[in-house]
C-alpha positions in Angstrom: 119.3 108.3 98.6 116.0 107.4 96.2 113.1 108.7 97.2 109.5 107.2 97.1 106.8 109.8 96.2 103.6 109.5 99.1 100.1 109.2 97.9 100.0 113.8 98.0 103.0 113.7 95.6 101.9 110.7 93.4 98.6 111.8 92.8 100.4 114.7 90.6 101.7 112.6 88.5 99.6 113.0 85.4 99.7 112.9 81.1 99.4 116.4 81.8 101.1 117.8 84.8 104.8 119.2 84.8 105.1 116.4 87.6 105.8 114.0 84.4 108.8 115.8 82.8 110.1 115.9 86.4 110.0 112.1 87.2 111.5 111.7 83.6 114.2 113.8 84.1 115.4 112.4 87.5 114.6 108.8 85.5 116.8 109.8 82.7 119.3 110.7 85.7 119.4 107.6 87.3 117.5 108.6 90.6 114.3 106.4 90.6 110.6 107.0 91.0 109.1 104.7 93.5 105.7 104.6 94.8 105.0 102.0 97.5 102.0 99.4 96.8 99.9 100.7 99.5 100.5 104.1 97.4 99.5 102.7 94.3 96.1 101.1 96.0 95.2 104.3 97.4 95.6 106.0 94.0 93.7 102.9 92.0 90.7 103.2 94.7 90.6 106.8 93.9 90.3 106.6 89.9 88.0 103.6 90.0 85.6 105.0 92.8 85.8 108.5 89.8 85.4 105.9 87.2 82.4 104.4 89.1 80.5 107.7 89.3 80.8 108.5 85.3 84.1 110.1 85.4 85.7 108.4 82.0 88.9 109.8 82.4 89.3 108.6 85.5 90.0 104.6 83.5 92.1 106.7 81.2 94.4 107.8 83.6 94.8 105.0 85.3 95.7 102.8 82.5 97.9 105.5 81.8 99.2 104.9 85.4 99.9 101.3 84.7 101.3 101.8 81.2 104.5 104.1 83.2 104.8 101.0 85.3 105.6 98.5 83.1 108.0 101.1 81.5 109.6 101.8 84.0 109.4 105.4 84.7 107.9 104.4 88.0 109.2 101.4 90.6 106.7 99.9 93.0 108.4 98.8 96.7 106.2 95.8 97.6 104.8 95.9 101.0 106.7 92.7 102.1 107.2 90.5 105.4 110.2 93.6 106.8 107.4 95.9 105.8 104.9 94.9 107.5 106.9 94.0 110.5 107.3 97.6 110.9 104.4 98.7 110.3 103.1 96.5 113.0 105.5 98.1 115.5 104.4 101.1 114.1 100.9 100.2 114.7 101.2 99.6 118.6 103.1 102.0 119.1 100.8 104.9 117.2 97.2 103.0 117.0 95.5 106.2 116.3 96.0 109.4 114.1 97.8 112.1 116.4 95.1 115.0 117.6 97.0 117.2 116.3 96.0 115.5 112.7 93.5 117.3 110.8 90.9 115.2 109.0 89.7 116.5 105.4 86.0 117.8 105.6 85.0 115.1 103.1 86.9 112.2 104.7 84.3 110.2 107.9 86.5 109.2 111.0 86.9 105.6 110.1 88.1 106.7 106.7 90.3 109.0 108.5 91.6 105.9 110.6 92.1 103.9 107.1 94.1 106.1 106.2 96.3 106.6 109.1 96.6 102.6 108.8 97.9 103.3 105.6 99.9 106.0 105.8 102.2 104.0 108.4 102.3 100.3 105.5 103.7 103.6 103.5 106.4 104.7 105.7 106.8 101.2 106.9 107.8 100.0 103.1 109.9 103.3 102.2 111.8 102.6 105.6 112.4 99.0 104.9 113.2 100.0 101.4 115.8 102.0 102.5 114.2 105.1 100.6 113.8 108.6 101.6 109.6 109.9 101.6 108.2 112.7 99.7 105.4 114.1 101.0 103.3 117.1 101.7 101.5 115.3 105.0 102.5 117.0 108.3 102.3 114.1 109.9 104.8 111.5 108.3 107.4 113.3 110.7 105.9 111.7 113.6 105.7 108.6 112.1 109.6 108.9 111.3 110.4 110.0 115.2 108.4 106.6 116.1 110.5 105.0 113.9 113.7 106.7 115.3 112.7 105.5 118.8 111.9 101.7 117.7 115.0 101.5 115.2 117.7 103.7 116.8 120.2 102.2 114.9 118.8 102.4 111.5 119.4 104.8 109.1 116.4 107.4 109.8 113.7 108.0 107.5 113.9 111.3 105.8 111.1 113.1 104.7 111.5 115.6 101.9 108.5 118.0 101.0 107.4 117.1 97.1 109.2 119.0 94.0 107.1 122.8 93.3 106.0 122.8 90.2 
């Protein structure tokens, strides 16, 4: 099953990471690269918030980014009406991040609750895509249980841990 590569395994892809001959070569295969839109925003909000505060590669790289879209290399699941269906389900059923969550020193509890928000649009798309989830979070695997419990006769969404490189 195609996989779509979270925001922690997404990030990696650079010019200059191994991550790149990777997603080529599973490309080249025939197994696509996806990233969902919400993945893409949270990348985009990343470089432009580094481009904001003098970091010039920061516009580099995400023009670079953009430039592997519109080849190809990378597919982009639009967060669409099934999407966010789920993700609303999703939503009631899991308004807040688990306790059990650990939020980043550097990250404020409402950012911490954004991103929650948008880690479930993530899984909601890659479910509704019909794509397996690569991802170093810890706590995607509660999101797929939740999804297990209001879908039980869906195919499951797997999560896969991202390629070691």
């Amino acid at each position: 099953m195609p996989a779509a590569w979270d925001t922690t395994t997404a990030a990696r892809l650079r010019p200059d990471s191994p991550v790149l001959d990777h997603a080529r070569e599973h490309r080249r295969a025939g197994d696509p690269i996806a990233f969902t839109a919400t993945t893409l925003k949270e990348i985009s909000h990343g470089l432009h918030k580094a481009a904001a505060s003098g970091r010039q590669a920061a516009g580099a790289q995400l023009r670079w980014l953009r430039d592997q879209i519109d080849a190809g290399l990378v597919e982009v699941l639009a967060f669409d009406d099934r999407a966010a269906d789920v993700a609303g389900a999703l939503r009631a059923a899991l308004p807040t991040p688990p306790s059990t969550l650990r939020r980043p020193r550097a990250r404020s509890k409402p950012d911490n609750g954004v991103a929650w928000i948008l880690d479930i649009q993530i899984a909601a798309t890659v479910f509704a895509h019909g794509y397996d989830l690569l991802t170093a979070d810890a706590h995607h695997p509660i999101i797929a249980t939740q999804l297990a419990a209001l879908a039980p006769t869906a195919p499951p969404l797997r999560i896969h841990p991202p390629p070691r490189l």
